[in-house]
C-alpha positions, 0 to 999 in steps of 0.5 A: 590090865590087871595087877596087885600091889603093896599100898606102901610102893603103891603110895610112894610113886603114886606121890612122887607122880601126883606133886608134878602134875600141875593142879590148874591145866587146860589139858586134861591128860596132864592130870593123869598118871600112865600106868603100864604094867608089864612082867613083874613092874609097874611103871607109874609116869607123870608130867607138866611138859616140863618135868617127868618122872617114871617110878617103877614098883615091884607088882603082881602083873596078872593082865598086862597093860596100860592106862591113864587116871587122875593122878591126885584122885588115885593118890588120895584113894590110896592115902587113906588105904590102911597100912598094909593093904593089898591094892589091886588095880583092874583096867577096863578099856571097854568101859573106860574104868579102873577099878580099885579095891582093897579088902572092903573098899571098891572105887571106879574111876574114869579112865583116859586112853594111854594114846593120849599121853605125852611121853617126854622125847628122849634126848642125847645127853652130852654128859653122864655122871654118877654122884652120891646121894648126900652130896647132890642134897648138899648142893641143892639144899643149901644153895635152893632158899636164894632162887628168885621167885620174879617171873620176869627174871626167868633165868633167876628162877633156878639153880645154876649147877655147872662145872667150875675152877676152884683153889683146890681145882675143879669142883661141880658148882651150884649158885642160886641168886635172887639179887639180894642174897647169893649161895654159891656151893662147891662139891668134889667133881664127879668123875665123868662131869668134867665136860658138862654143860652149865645148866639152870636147873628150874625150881620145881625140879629142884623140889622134885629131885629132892624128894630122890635124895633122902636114901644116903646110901644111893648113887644117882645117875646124872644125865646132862645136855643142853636142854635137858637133866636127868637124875636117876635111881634104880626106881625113879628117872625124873628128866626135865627141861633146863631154863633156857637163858644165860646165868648172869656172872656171879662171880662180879657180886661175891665180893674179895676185899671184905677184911672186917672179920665177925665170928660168931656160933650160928644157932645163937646168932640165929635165935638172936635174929629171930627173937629181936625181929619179932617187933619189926613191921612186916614189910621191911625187917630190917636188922641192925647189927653194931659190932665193937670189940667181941660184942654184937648188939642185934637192934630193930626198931619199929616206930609204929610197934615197938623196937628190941635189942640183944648183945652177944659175945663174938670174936670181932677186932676190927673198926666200930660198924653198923650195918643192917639186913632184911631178918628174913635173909639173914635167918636163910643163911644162918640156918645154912651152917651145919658148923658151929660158927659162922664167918661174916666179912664185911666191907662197909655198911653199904657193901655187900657181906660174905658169910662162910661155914668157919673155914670151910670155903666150899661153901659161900654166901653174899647178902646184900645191906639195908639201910636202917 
């Protein structure tokens, strides 16, 4: 195999492949990226057994063929490549080599036979569905901050993405909870979606995905069964395993009753949580919020460092409250809110709180209290 490529497409499937390769395994060709060239591609492919991603690029392919090569190494090699190099990649399966050169620099690394790599086995996808770019982003982005990271709870451990009945009709859904914050993200269904399975989309495939997402002119093609997903662009296909367990019904913990209505500008509330957690100890952060007639007083109160305080303006009429948080979750939330205000509805100090984008209800979330 021999070929010639820009070392910007170079680097970009080099890095998409690189950061699924999981960098502690027993089996040496995980480490590796498969390159195949053949016409006028190259297809770079790397897995985990659980996710794999296929980037194709646009090349000069002299030799066809194919081989295997530590992926972090070739990514590192081609990072450091000036701009605008002219990469060529040359295979030599005699002496198990590849050789890559651009203008002065030459390096040859160790090679793996293509045989050896796993190739993921394709499988009949139940659903098909194209979505815009910007719409899968808004899904995942907002609602990835509240998937838990217990191991024990597996099933936690990703975004519930399924098809789901709204006010407005059905809606394509995302829900992430960890047991004590919850994001629950509604988008317009896609046609084709309506019979989709409810898959848990895993967290490092959320990552991955993200990084296909940045372009907001591109549709992805969404591919879903029961045990797998599959998102895909002209250029990149990243397929992955679905975890296999039963999403708990959130719908029990997202609380309908909360008639304490708070109004208050996102950013502000925000630098306000930030600036008054400072003082608190690390481990429990916890926040305490006294509501009055429009006004808020934001306190912590830390014996062992100190303790701080800050009011502001809100539109709130309902009865005197104090209630507290954990200022990590709240600063989650609030940074969530692309709208000026955020809605907070409260029930009780010791209820659960639901927080909205103003009168948005497409998007919705439920943090639970501390006691303070």
């Amino acid at each position: 195999m021999k070929i010639s490529i820009e070392r910007a497409s170079l680097l970009k499937a080099v890095s998409q492949a690189q950061s699924v390769v999981e960098r502690r395994n027993t089996i040496p060709i995980l480490a590796n990226v498969l390159i195949e060239a053949d016409g006028s591609d190259v297809t770079f492919r790397a897995t985990d057994l659980d996710i794999e991603v296929v980037d194709k690029a646009p090349a000069q392919v002299e030799r066809a063929g194919a081989t295997t090569v530590a992926a972090t190494t070739l990514h590192e090699i081609v990072r450091k490549l000036p701009d605008g190099a002219l990469v060529t990649l040359t295979a030599d399966p005699a002496t198990a080599r590849l050789t890559v050169e651009a203008g002065r620099s030459n390096f040859s690394l160790a090679t793996l036979p293509k045989e050896d790599f796993p190739v993921m086995a394709s499988s009949e996808y139940q659903s098909n569905f194209s979505a815009p770019a910007p719409v899968l982003r808004r899904l995942f982005d907002k609602s990835k901050f509240a998937i838990s990271t217990e191991e024990t709870r597996y099933y936690l451990n990703g975004v519930y993405m399924h098809v789901a009945d709204a006010d407005g009709g059905r809606v394509l859904r995302c829900v992430a909870t960890d047991g004590h914050r919850l994001a629950r993200i509604d988008a317009d269904l896609p046609e084709g979606a309506a019979d989709m399975p409810g898959v848990i989309v895993p967290r490092k495939t959320v990552g991955e995905m993200r990084k296909l997402l940045d372009d907001d002119e591109m549709k992805i093609a969404v591919s879903v069964s029961e045990t797998k997903i599959r998102f895909a662009t002209p250029d990149i296909t990243l397929t992955s395993k679905v975890i296999d367990g039963t999403f708990p019904d959130y719908t029990r913990v997202i609380p309908q009753g909360n008639t304490r209505k708070l109004e208050v500008d996102a950013a502000d509330f925000a630098k306000a949580v930030d600036r008054v957690a400072t003082v608190s100890s690390e481990r429990s952060r916890a926040v305490k919020l006294q509501l009055d007639e429009d006004r808020l007083v934001l306190s912590v109160n830390a014996p062992d460092s100190g303790a701080a305080e800050e009011e502001l303006a809100v539109a709130y009429g309902d009865d005197r409250l104090e209630i507290g948080f954990n200022a990590k979750y709240l600063l989650e939330i609030a940074s969530q809110v692309d709208r000026e205000n955020a809605v907070f509805l409260f029930n009780s100090s010791g209820d659960p709180t639901l927080m909205r984008e103003g009168n948005d209800q497409s998007a919705v979330y439920v943090v639970m209290p501390m006691r303070v």
